[in-house]
N, C-alpha and C positions, 0 to 999 in steps of 0.2 A: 116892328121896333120894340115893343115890349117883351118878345122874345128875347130879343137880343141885350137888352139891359136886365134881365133875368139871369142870361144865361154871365152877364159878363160879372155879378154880383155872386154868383157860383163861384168861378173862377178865382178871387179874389177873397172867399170865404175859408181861410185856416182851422181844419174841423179832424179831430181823430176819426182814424179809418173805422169805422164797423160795419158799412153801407152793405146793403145784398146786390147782387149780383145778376144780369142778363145776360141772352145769346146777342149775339151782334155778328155780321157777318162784312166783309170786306167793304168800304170804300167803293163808292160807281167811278169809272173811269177807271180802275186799273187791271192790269194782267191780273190772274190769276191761275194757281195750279191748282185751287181745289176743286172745283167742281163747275158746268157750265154758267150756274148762277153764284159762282165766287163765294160761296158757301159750302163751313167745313158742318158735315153733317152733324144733326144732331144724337145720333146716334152713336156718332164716334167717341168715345169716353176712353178717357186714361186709364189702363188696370193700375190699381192701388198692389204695393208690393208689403209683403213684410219689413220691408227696408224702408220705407217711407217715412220721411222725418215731419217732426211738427214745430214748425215756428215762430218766434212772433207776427203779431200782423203784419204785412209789408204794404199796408198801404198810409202815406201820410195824408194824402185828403180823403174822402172819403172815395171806394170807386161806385158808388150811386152817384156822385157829384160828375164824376170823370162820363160815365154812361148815359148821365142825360144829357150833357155837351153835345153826345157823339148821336143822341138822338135828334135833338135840336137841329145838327148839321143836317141829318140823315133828311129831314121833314123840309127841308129846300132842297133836296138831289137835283131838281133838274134846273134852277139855277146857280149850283154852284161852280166856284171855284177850284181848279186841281194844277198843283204845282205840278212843274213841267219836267221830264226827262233830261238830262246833259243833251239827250239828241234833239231833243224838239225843239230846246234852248238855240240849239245852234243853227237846226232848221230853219224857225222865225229869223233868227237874225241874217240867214243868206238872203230870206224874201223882201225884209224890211231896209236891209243895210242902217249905215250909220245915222244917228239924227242929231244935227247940230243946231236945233231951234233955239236949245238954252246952254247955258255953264257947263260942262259936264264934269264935274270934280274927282271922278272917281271912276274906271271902266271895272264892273267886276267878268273876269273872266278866270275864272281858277281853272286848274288842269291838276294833272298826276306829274308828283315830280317825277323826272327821266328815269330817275334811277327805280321806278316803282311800275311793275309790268300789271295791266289790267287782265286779269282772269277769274273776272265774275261768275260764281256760281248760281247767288241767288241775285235774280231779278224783278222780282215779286212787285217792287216799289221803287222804280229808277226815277231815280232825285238829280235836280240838278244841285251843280256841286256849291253854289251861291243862290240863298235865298233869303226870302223876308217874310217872320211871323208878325200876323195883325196882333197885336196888343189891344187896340181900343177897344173897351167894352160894347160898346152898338157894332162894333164892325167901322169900315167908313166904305168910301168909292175911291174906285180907278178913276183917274181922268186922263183928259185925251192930250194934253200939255200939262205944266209944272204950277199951274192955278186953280185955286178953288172955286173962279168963273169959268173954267173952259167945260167941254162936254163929258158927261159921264157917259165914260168905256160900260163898268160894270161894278156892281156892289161885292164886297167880299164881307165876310162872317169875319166874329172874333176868332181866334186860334187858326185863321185861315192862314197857307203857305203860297207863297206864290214866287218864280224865280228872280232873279235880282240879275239887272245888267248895268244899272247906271246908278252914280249917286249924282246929282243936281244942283242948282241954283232954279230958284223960280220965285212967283212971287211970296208973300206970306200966308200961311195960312196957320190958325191957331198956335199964331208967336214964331212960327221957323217960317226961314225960305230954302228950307232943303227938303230935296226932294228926291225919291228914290225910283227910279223907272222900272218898272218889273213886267214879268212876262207870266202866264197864265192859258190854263186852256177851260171853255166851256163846251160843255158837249163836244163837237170834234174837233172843233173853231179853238188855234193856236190868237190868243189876243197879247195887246203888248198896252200900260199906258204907264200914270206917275201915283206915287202914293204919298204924302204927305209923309215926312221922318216922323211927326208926332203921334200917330197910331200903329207905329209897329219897329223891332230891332233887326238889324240885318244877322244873319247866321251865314255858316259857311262851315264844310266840311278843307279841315284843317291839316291836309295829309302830310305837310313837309314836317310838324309839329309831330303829329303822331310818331312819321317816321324817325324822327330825332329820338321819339321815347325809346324805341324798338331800337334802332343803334345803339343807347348806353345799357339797355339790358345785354344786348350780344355782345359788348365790351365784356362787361361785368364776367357774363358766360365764359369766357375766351379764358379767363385767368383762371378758372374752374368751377366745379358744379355749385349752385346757390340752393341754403339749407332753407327753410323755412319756418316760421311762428306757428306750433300747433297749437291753438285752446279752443277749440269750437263749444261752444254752452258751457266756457270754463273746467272741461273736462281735463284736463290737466293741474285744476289748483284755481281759486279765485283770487288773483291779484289783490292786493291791498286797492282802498280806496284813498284817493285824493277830496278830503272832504267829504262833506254830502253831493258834491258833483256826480255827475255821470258819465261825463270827458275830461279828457286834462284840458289845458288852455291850447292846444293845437285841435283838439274837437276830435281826438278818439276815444273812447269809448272803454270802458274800465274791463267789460265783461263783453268776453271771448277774444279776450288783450292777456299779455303778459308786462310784467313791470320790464322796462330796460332803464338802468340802475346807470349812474355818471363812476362808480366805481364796483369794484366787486363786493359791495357791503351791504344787506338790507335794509339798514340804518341811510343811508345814500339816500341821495335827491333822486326822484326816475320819471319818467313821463310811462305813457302807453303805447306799446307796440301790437299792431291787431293780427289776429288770427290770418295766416295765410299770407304777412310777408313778407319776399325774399328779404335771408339776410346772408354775409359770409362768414363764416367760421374762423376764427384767427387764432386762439388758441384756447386751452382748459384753462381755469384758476381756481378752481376749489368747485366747490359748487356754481360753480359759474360759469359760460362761456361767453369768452369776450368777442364780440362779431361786429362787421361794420353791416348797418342801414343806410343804404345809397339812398332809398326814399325820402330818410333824413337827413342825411349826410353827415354821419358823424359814427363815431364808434359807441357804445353801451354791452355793459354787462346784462347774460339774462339769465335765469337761473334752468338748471338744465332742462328738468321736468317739459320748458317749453317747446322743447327743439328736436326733435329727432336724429340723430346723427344720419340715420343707414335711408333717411328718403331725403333725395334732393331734386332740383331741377339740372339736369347737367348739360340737354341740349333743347336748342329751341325751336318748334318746329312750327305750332300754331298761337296766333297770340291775338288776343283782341284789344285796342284801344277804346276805350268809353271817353269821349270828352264833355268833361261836367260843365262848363262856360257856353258851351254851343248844343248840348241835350241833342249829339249824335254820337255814333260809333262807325267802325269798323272794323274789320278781319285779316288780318293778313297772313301768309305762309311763310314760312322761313324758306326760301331755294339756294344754299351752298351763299355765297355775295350777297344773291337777291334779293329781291322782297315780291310779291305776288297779292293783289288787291282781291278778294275771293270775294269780297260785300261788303256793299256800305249802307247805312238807313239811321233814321230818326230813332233815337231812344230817351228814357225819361228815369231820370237820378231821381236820389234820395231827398228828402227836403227836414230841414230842421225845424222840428216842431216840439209839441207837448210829448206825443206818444212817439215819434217819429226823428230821426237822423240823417244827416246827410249821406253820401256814398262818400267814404275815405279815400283820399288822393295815394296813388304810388303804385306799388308793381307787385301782381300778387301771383302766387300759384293759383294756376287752375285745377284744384284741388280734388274737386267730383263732379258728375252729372246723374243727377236725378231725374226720371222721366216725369215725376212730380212732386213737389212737396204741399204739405199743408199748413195752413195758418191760423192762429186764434185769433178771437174780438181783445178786442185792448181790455186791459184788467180782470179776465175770467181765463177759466182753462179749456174755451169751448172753442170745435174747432167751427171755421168761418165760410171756408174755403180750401181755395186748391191754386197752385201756381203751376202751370204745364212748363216741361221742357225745359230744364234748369242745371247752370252751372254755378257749383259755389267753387267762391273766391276767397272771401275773407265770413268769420262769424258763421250766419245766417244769412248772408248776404249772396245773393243771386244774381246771376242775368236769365231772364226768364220772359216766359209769355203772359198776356192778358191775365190776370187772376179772376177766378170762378167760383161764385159764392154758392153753395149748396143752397138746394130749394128744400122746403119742409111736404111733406106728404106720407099723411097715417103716420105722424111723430117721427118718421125717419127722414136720415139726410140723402137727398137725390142732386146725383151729378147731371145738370142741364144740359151738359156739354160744352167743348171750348169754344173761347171769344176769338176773334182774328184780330179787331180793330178797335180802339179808343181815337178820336180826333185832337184827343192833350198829347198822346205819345210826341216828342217831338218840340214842345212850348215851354216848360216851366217844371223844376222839380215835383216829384209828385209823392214819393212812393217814401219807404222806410228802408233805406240803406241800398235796396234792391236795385237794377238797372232791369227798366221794363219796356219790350220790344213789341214787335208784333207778332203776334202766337206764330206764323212762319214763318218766320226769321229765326226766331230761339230753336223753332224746331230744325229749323237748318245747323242754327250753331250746336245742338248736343249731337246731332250726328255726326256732324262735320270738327269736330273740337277731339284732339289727342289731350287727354288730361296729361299723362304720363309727361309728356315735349311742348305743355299745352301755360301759357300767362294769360292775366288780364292787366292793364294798365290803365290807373284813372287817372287823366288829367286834366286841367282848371283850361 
């Protein structure tokens, strides 16, 4: 118990990233490609290139905080909790069929809409498509009906996932009588009970939404190629500031933004347009090109410097949605009409903090892929770490793997090797603008990602 009101006071503690860094190795209970004991070697290290970029930190809390969670969990393996596959979801419920003891308010059953063909590559981590994160800091219990007197099924940890089939009526317990019936596996044993709604939020991978994203980009596409916002590290010009702020009032971000201006005047009112996103080309005006932002929806002047005429996105082939309100994503392929589901899994946005930013909503080019980059400690020029397997999007801003903090020995810096696993991925903003996955998942996305035909898409 003290464990777990430790770990839930972690969790809950808003702290800039400088934290060092561990190996950690997969989650018990699932597939794995790396190796018989689901371990990516330690010996496997990223070669550093001369292209190698350095960033700022990318971590909002710290990931010593995020790593001893994942320890915590690790130290009950063999009673834990492990959310359940779409298949296993569906398996239990042929065994169990329907249960009509209480209210049922709510069936979750989500599917792929029709028009979206499953062609999964990576299956590393099959999630079912409705689930429920524990919130309560102790954790709390499954029970075996919608009461806090009925029998306990099994305990789950804080940050624990478990799949979601019903919402409820039952009796009270700590102020609600709602109740949420979820499904779980321990060791082989597929289990099913109720969870009380006030230790934890339902989630759901949200693919009709997605795909609505991916529709008004191929609209957009259809009428012709879409130009983009260059200023990575303000290399293009440092925008004017708004104030002593560091975002305008929509929360982007001044630096690795370009001004977009309400008329072609510098004198003009202008918000911040960031690095890497699509805009259209409408026409020249002096120093200016006047373009619409679908993101924003509106038209603005930006001064050319920003914009490259001769690179655009003109067709669309691969594209990832990140959904910031449910801290999961997706993959998908463009096929001629289609759409092609290539992977889906749990990931972990930006969070607004001291040192730290949210991930920016809207549609961006998939701009690069780095097989890694590096990060410094907040307020020094030192570097911290390493992020494997990376797409940038907007800024400094990545979809990447586990970050890996260098170890010290005889004054030099030593790559430990990569992490696979955090047990936050998945729960609550974490990171600094970054979208951070699981080390193979990202590593699937930088192989599997055409920059050139290639978007990302944040959506709330």
């Amino acid at each position: 118990m003290l464990k777990r009101i430790v770990v839930g006071l972690i969790v809950l503690c808003v702290i800039a990233a400088t934290g060092c860094n561990y190996r950690r190795d997969v989650p018990p209970d699932n597939n794995t490609n790396q190796n018989q004991q689901g371990k990516i070697p330690k010996e496997d290290k990223l070669a550093k290139t001369d292209k190698e970029a350095v960033e700022e930190n990318i971590n909002g809390f710290t990931i010593e905080d995020d790593l001893k969670i994942t320890d915590s969990v690790e130290d009950e393996a063999e009673n834990r909790t492990v959310l359940l596959s779409q298949e296993e979801r569906n398996q239990l419920l042929n065994q169990i069929g329907p249960k009509k003891i209480n209210t049922v308010l709510e069936e979750f059953d989500s599917g792929l809409p029709t028009t979206i063909v499953s062609s999964l590559q990576y299956t590393q981590y099959q999630i079912a498509f409705d689930y429920f994160v524990v919130t309560a800091e102790e954790g709390t219990r499954v029970m075996e009906s919608p009461s806090p007197d009925a029998a306990v099924v099994s305990e789950v940890a804080n940050l624990d996932k478990a799949s979601l089939l019903q919402r409820a009526e039952g009796k009270v317990a700590d102020g609600s009588d709602i109740w949420y019936r979820v499904a779980f596996k321990n060791g082989e044993e597929l289990k099913e009970g109720y969870i009380s709604s006030t230790a934890g939020t339902p989630r759901g991978f949200r693919f009709n939404v997605m795909q609505e994203a991916i529709s008004q980009l191929r609209q957009q596409l259809a009428e012709g190629p879409m130009h983009f916002i260059s200023n990575y590290k303000n290399q293009n010009g440092t925008p004017p500031q708004i104030g002593e702020e560091s975002v305008d009032a929509y929360g982007y971000r001044f630096y690795h933004s370009a001004p977009a201006y309400t008329t072609a005047s510098a004198e003009a009112e202008f918000r911040y347009i960031p690095d890497g996103i699509l805009v259209r080309l409408l026409e020249e005006t002096g120093d200016f090109y006047h373009v619409n932002v679908p993101t924003f929806g509106g038209n603005y002047y930006v001064p050319k410097q920003y914009i490259d005429p001769d690179v655009t996105l003109s067709e669309l082939r691969h594209v990832v949605v990140v959904d910031r309100g449910q801290q999961n994503q997706a993959a998908f392929e463009v096929d001629g009409e289609g759409l092609n589901l290539i992977s889906y899994t749990l990931s972990t946005t930006g969070f607004k903090g001291e040192y730290s930013f949210e991930t920016t909503l809207g549609s961006y080019k998939a701009i690069e892929k780095r097989e890694r980059f590096e990060y410094i400690k907040n307020g020094t020029q030192e570097i911290a770490g390493y992020a494997p397997y990376a797409i940038r999007f907007t800024g400094g801003a990545y979809i990447h793997g586990v970050p890996v903090a260098y170890e010290e020995e005889n004054g030099e810096k030593i790559d430990p090797g990569v992490i696979e696993y955090l047990h936050t991925i998945g729960t609550f903003p974490r990171s600094n603008m970054c979208v951070r996955n699981y080390t193979s998942h990202a590593e699937f996305l930088y192989n599997w990602m055409n920059t050139q035909q290639g978007a990302v898409i944040v959506i709330e």
